[in-house]
C-alpha positions in Angstrom: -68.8 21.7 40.6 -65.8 23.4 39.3 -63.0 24.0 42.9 -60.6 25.0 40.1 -58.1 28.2 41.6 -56.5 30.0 39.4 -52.3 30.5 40.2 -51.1 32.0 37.6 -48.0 32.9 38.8 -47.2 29.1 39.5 -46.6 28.8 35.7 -44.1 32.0 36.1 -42.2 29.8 39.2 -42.0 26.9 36.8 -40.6 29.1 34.3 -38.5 30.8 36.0 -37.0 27.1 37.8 -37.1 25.8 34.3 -34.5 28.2 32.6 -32.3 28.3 35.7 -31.6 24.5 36.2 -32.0 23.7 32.3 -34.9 21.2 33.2 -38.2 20.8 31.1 -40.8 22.8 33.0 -43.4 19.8 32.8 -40.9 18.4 35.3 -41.0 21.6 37.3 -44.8 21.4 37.2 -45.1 17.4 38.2 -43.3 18.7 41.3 -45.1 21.1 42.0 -48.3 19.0 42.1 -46.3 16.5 44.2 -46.2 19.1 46.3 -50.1 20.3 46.4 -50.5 16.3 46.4 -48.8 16.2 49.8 -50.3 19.1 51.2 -53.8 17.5 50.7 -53.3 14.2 52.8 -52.1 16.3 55.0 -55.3 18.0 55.6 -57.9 15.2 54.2 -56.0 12.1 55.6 -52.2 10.7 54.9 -54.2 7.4 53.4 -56.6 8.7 50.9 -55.5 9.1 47.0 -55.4 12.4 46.3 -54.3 14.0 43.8 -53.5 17.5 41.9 -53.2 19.1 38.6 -51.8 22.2 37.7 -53.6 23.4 34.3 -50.1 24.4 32.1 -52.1 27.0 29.8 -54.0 28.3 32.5 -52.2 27.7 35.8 -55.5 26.6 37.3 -54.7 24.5 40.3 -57.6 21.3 41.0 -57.2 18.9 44.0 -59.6 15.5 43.9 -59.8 12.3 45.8 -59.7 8.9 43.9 -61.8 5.7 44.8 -61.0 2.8 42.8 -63.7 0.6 42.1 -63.0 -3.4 42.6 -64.8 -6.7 43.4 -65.6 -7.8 46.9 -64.4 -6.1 49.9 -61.7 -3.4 49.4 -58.2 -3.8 51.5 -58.0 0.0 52.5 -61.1 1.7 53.0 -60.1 4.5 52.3 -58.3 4.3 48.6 -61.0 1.0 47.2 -64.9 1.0 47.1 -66.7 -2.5 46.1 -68.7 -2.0 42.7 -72.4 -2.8 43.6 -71.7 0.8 46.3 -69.8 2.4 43.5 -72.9 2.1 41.2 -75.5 3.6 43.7 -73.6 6.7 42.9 -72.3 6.2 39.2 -75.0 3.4 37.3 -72.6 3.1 34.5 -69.2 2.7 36.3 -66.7 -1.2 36.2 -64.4 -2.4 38.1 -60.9 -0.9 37.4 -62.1 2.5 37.2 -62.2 5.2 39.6 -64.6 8.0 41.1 -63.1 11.4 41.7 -64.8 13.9 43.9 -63.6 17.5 43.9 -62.1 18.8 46.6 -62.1 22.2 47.9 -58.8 24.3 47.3 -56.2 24.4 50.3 -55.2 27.4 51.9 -51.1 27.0 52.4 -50.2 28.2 55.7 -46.7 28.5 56.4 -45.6 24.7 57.8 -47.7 24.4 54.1 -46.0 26.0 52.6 -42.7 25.2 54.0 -43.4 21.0 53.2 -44.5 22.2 49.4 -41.0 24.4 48.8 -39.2 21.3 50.3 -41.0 18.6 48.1 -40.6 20.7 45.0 -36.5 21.6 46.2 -36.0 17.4 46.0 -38.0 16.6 42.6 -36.2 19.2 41.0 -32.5 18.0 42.4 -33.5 14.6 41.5 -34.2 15.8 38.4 -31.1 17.4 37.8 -29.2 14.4 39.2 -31.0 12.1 36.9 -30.4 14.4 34.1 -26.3 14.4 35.1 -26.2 10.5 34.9 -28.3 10.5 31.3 -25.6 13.3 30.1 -22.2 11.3 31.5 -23.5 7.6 31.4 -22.9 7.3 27.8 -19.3 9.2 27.8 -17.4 6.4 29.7 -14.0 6.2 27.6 -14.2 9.7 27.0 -11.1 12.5 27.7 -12.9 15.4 29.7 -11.2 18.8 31.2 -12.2 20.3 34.2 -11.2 22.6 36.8 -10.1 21.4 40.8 -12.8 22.6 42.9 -11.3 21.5 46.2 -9.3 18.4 47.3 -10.7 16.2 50.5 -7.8 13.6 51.8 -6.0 13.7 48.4 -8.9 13.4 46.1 -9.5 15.8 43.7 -13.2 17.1 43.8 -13.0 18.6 39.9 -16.0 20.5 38.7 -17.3 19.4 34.6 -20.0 22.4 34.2 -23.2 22.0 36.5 -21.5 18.1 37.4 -18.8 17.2 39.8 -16.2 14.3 39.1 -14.1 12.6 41.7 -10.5 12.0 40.9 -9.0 9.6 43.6 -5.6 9.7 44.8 -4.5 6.5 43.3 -5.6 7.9 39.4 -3.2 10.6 39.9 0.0 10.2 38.6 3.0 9.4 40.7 4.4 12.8 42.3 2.2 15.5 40.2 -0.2 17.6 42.5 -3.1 20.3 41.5 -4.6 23.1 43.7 -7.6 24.7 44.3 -8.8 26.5 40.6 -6.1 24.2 38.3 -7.0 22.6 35.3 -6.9 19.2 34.8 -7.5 16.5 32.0 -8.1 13.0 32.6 -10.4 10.0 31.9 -14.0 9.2 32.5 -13.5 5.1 33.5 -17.2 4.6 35.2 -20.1 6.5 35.9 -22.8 5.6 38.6 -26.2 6.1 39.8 -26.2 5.9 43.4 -28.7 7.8 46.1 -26.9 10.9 46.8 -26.6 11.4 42.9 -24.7 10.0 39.9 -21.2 9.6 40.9 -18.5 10.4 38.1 -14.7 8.7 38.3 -11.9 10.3 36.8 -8.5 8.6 36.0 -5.4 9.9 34.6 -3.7 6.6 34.9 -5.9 4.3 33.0 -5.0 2.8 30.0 -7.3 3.9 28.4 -6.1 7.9 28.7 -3.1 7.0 27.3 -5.0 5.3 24.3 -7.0 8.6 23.9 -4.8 11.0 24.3 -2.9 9.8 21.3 -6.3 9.1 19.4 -6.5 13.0 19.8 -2.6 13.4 18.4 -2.7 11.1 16.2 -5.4 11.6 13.2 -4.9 8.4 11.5 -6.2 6.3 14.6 -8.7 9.0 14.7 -10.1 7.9 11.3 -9.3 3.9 12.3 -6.3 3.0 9.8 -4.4 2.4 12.6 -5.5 0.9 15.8 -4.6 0.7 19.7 -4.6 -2.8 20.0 -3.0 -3.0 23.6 -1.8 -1.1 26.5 0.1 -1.6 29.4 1.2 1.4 31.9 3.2 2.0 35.0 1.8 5.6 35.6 4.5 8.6 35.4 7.4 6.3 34.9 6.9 3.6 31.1 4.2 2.4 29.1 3.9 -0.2 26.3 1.1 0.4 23.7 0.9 -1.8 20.7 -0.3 -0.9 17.3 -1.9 -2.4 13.8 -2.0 -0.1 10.6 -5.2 -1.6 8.3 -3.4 0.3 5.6 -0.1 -1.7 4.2 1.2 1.7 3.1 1.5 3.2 6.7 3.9 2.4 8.9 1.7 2.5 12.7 4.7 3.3 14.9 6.2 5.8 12.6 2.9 7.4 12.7 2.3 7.3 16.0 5.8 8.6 16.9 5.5 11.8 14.5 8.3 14.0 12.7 10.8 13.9 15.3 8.9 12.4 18.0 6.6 15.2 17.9 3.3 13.5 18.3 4.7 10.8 21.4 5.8 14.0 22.8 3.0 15.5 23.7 1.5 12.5 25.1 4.6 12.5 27.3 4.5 15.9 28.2 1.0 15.3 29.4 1.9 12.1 31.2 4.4 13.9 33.4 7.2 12.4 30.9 6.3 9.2 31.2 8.4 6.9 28.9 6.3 5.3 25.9 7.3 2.1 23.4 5.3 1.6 20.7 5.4 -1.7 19.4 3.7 -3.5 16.5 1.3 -5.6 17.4 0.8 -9.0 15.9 -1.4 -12.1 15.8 1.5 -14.7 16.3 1.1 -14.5 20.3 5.1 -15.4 20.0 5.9 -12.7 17.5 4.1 -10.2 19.5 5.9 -11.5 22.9 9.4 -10.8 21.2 7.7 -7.3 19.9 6.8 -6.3 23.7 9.9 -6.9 25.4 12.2 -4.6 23.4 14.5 -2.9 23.8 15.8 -6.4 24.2 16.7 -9.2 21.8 15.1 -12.5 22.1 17.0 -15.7 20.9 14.0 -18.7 21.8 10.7 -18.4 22.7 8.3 -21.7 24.0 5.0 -21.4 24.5 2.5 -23.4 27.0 -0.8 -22.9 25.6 -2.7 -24.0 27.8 -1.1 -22.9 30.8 -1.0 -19.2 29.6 2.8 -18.9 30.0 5.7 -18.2 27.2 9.2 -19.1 28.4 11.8 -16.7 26.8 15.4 -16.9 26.1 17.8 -14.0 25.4 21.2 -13.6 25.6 23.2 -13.5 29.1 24.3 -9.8 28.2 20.5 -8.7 27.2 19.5 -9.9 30.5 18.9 -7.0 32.7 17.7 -5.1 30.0 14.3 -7.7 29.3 13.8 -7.8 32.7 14.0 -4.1 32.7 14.7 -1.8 36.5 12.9 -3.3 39.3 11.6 -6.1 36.6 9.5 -3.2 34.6 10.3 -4.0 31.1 8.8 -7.8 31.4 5.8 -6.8 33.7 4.3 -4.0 31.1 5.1 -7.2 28.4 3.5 -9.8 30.5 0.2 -6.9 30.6 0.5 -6.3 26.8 0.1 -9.4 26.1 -1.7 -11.0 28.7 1.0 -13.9 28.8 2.6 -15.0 31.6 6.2 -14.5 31.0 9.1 -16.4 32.2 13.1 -14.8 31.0 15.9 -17.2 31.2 19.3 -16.6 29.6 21.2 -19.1 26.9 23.5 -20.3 29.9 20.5 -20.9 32.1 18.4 -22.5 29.6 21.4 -24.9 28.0 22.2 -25.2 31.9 18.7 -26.5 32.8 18.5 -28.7 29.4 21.6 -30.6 30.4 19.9 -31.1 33.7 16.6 -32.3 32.3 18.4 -34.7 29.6 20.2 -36.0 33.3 16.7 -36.7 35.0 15.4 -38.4 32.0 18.1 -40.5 31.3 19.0 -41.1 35.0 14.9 -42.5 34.8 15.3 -44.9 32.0 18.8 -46.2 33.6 17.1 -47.1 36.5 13.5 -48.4 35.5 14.9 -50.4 32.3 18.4 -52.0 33.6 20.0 -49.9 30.7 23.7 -48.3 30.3 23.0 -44.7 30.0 24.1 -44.4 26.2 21.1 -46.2 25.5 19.4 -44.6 27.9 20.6 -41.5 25.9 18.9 -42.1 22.7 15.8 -42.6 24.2 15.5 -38.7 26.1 17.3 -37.5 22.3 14.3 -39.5 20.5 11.6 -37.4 22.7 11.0 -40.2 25.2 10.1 -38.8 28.6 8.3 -40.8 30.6 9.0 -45.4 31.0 4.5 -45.2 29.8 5.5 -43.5 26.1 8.2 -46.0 25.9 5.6 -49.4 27.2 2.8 -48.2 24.7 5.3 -46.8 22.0 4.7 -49.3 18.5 7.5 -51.4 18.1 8.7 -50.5 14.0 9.3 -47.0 15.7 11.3 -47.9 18.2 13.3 -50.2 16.0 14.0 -47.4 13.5 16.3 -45.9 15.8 19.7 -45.4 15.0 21.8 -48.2 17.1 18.6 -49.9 17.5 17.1 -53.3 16.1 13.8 -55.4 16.7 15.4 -57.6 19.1 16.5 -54.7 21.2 13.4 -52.3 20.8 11.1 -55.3 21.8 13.4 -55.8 25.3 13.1 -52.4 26.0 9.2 -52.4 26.0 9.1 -55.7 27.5 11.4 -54.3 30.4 9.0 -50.8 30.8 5.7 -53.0 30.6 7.3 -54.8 33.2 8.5 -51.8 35.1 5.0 -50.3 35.2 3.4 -53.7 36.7 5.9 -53.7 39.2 5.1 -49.6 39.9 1.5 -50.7 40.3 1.5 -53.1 42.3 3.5 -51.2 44.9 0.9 -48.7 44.3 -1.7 -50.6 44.7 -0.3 -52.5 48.1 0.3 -49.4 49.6 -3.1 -48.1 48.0 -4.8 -50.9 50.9 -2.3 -50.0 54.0 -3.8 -46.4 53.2 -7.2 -47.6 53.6 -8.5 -46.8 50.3 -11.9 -48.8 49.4 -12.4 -51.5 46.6 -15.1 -49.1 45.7 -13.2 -45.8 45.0 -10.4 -48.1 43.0 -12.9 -49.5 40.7 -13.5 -46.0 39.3 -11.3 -46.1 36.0 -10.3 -42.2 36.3 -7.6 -43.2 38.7 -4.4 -44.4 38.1 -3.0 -46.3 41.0 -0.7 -42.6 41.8 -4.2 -40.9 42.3 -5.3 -43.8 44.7 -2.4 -43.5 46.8 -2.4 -39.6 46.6 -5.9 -39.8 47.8 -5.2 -42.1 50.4 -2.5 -40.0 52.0 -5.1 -37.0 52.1 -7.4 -38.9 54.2 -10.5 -39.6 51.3 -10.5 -43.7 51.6 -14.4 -44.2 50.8 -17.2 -43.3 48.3 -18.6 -40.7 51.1 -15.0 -39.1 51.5 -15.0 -38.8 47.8 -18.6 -37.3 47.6 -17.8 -34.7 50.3 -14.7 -33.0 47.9 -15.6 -30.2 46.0 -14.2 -30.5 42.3 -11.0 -27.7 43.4 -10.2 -29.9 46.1 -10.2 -33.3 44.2 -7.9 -31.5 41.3 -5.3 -30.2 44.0 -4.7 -34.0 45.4 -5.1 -35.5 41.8 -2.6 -32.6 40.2 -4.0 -29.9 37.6 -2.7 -31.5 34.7 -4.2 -34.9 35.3 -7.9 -34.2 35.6 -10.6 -31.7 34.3 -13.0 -29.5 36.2 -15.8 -31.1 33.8 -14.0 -34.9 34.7 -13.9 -33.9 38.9 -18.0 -33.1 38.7 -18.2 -36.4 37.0 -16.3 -38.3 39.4 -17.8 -36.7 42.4 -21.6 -37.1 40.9 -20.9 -40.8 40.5 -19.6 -40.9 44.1 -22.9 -39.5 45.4 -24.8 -41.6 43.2 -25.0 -44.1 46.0 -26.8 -41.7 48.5 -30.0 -41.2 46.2 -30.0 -45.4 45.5 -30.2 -45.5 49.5 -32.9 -42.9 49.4 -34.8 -44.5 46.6 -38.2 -46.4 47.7 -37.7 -50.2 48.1 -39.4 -52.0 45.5 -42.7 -54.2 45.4 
């Protein structure tokens, strides 16, 4: 039995919805037998499977109800039917498949009606949504221009087309303002899909505008000879942005800059005149350093590796202008190139040098018995600590000048004997803390670590077991353990709490 009615003029609605929101009108037509669909529970029962099809050459309009066949008693009645029923009516039909009936058409009345227009209104702005997010998600990184629709509590509401585009207070630039109807450029930084629809964020002070804006001034880092390797901003005020030609012929700042500045200018003029230095950038993490803070000269640079920080020197009168107003210049460096940066002048570093080579000396004076000339050599021969001098071999130490055999063997003897002494004091006042046999026998402590330890209360195996591997490194000191060696030490702690848990034997 054919209940097929022919609607026509739903083909001429999806049409019509089709052209007008720039969706595909399969899409208009799924919703619109969402629609029917929902309409149909409604009248044959909210937990039955039915469902409708909309014919797209004919318009034809069929509703049925679907029974899937399974094995054994069905959960819900009204959706399953066991096989050995299904087959009284259909011989032929398995499990898996399903038996549709024909149901007659509906007659919309107006509440109907009313539920169909509102199921169709949401899967076509769903649709539209989804379609936003598929058209923006891939253009993150990408300079847009759009117009200010309307501003709620600073942010700028800024209309792209059929999408909207949030632009926050804190992406505008320092002191620049936009009204209702006022074009604006700025930056798609992140695009999301979230339930109220795909959410698009602006930003004018990114880096990343900067880096595009001069991609669109500058052709040759349009093509990729030159490219923006870095870029650190203060928004509206300086920016640093560092540079790498891959053609030994052109000169990447000089391109950059333009004939008389004129290509920087127009990223400046669009940055509310926001100053720009363009540096060179360079694979020598000390080289590029010096490159970042100019204007200023740099006399020394000493790097810690592994501590991420660069100590720099310059000259007492270049001072202020490395550090730069309100410490400017050395922040946008320390961004640029992701190095912590310490400035110290000639006078403060030969200052702090002298007062080193006095700790040092003023050490081996009083651990080895010595007059400080002698005391002297050792700091200027790179001895730091009484340990490098105890384990240091014995023809080195000899070779110095001043120094023979006689003396270079005394002067280990005495710093061997030194750190005995140390460590026994350690050690003593290792047991008045109360720390066990047990956590001393562990070889990753020196007798310091015991005692530092012990003065934060962790005395046993347990105490040690209960530390997390941050807390162990903060009484230990950063520089003398490992994360990887604190797990260790702190697995081998617990190890006695699965022995105890560990069935007796026989």
């Amino acid at each position: 039995m054919d209940t097929a009615v022919a609607r026509p003029e739903l083909l001429l609605v999806a049409d019509a919805v089709a052209r007008e929101k720039s969706i595909d009108r399969d899409e208009v037509l799924e919703a619109m037998e969402q629609a029917i669909q929902k309409a149909g529970r409604a009248k044959y029962g909210q937990e039955k499977d039915i469902r409708a099809t909309i014919d797209r050459r004919t318009g034809d309009v069929r509703l049925s109800r679907w029974t899937e066949v399974i094995e054994g008693a069905p959960e819900n009645e009204e959706t399953q039917i066991p096989v050995h029923i299904a087959r009284k009516f259909k011989p032929e039909i398995n499990v898996g498949e399903f038996i549709v009936d024909p149901l007659p058409p509906i007659d919309f009345g107006r509440i109907a009606a009313q539920t169909a227009k509102q199921v169709i209104v949401q899967r076509v702005r769903e649709y539209e949504r989804r379609k936003q997010y598929e058209e923006f998600k891939d253009r993150v990184g990408e300079i847009i221009n759009g117009v200010v629709k309307r501003t709620e509590y600073g942010n700028l509401m800024v209309e792209l087309g059929k999408a909207e585009a949030l632009l926050r207070r804190d992406e505008l630039i320092p002191r620049e303002s936009f009204r209702n109807g006022d074009r604006v450029r700025a930056y798609i930084y992140d695009v999301r899909e979230e339930p109220r629809g795909p959410q698009i964020f602006l930003s004018r002070t990114h880096p990343g505008f900067l880096a595009k804006l001069f991609a669109q001034e500058v052709p040759e880092i349009y093509d990729g000879i030159i490219e923006i390797k870095a870029v650190a901003r203060d928004p509206g005020s300086r920016a640093k942005m560092a540079v790498i030609s891959r053609d030994s012929s052109i000169d990447p700042v000089g391109a950059c800059v333009g004939m008389r500045g004129s290509r920087v200018q127009a990223v400046v003029q669009e940055l509310q005149g926001e100053k720009i230095d363009i540096i060179p950038w360079s694979a020598q993490a000390a080289t590029f350093v010096v490159n970042a803070l100019a204007p200023a000269e740099v006399t020394k640079v000493v790097m810690d590796e592994e501590a991420g920080r660069v100590e720099v020197v310059v000259p007492d009168d270049q001072l202020s202008l490395a550090i730069g107003r309100r410490g400017q210049n050395v922040r946008l460096a320390s961004q640029l190139t992701r190095w912590d940066i310490d400035i110290l002048t000639e006078a403060e570093e030969s200052e702090r040098r002298q007062e080193e080579f006095r700790r040092r000396t003023g050490l081996f004076v009083e651990a080895l018995d010595v007059d400080d000339v002698i005391a002297g050599l050792l700091v200027t021969e790179g001895f730091n600590t009484i340990e490098e001098l105890a384990f240091s071999p014995l023809e080195e130490l000899a070779d110095i000048e001043g120094f023979d055999e006689d003396v270079a063997a005394e002067l280990i003897r005495r710093a061997e004997a030194h750190l005995v002494a140390r460590d026994a004091e350690l050690d003593t006042k290792r047991q008045e803390l109360g720390v066990t046999d047990e956590v001393a026998s562990m070889e990753v402590f020196t007798p310091a670590m015991l005692v530092a330890l012990g003065e934060k209360g962790v005395k046993t195996l347990d105490d040690l077991a209960d530390l997390a591997s941050d807390e162990l490194i903060e009484i230990v000191g950063e520089d003398a353990m490992t994360e990887d060696t604190a797990n260790a030490v702190i697995m081998a702690a617990r190890a006695h709490w699965f022995a105890d848990d560990a069935p007796a034997a026989g």
